[in-house]
C-alpha positions in Angstrom: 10.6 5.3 -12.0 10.2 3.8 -15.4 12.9 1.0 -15.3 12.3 -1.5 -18.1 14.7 -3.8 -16.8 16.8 -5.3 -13.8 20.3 -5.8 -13.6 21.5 -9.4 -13.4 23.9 -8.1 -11.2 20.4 -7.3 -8.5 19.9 -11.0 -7.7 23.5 -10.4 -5.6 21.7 -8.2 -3.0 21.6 -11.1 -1.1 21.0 -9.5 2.0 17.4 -7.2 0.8 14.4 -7.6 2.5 12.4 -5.2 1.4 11.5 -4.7 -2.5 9.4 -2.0 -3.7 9.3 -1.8 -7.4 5.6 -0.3 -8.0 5.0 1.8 -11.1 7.9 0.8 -13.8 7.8 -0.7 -17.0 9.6 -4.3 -15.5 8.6 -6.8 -18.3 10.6 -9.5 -16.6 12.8 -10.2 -13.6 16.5 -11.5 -13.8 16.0 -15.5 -13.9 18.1 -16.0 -10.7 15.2 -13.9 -9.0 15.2 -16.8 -6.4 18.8 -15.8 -5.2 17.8 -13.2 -2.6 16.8 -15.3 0.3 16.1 -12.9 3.1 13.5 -11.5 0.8 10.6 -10.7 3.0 8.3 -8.2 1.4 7.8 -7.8 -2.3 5.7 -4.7 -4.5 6.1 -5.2 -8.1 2.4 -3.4 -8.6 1.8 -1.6 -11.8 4.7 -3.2 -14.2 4.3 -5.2 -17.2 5.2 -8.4 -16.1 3.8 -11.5 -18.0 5.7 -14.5 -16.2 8.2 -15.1 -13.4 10.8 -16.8 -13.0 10.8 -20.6 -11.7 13.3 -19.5 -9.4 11.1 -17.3 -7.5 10.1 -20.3 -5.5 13.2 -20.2 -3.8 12.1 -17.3 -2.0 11.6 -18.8 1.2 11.2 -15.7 3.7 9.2 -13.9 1.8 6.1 -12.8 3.1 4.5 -10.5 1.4 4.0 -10.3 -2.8 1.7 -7.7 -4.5 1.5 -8.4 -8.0 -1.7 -6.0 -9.1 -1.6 -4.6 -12.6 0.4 -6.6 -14.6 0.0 -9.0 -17.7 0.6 -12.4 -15.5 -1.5 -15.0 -16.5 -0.1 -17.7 -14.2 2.1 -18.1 -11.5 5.2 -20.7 -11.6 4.5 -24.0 -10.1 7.6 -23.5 -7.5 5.4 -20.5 -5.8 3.8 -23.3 -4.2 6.7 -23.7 -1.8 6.6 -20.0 -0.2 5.1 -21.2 2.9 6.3 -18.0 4.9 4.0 -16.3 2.4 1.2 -14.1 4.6 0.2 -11.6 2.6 -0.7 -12.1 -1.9 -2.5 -9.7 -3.6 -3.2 -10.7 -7.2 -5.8 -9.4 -10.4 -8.9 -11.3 -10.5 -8.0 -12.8 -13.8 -5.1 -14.4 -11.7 -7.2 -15.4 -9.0 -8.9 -18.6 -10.1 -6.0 -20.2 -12.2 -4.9 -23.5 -11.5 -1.2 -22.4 -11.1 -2.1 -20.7 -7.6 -3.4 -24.1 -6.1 -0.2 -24.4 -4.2 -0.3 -21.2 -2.9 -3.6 -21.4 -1.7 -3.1 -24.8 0.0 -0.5 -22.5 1.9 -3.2 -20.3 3.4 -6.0 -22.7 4.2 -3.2 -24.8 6.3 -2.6 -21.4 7.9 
């Protein structure tokens, strides 16, 4: 694939669990992101993505969130509150930024 861009019209797919979007040219996701609730699994791996949105917090079942090779330098504050979150697979230069503190509090309560 080589989508640059989402549809706002995707955050309606309010009943998708499963999201693989590996290997485009996604620079950004729709800002009501946060919209699809039963969101369990998520593979953006391979985009261009340099933020997401604050609403991606509201993604309360998801579960699993691969976000290797991209441009992100931080990770919204609101990711903090994905507690069903299992599995995250981030660069290295994401790793050790303060903006994944919540996240990490997630796992080491575990």
């Amino acid at each position: 694939n080589e989508l640059a861009a989402l549809p706002d019209s995707f955050v309606e797919l309010s009943a998708l669990q499963c999201c693989l979007l590996n290997c485009n040219r996604l620079a950004s996701l729709p800002e009501g992101f946060g919209q699809l609730s039963s969101l369990q699994h998520l593979k953006l791996y391979q985009n261009q993505l340099e933020e997401l949105p604050e609403s991606f917090g509201r993604l309360a079942a998801l579960q699993e969130l691969v976000l290797l090779h991209n441009r992100l330098t931080s990770m919204p504050e609101s990711c903090g509150r994905l507690t069903a979150m299992r599995v995250l697979q981030v660069d290295k230069s994401l790793q050790a930024r303060e903006s994944l503190r919540g996240l990490l509090r997630i796992f080491s309560m575990g």
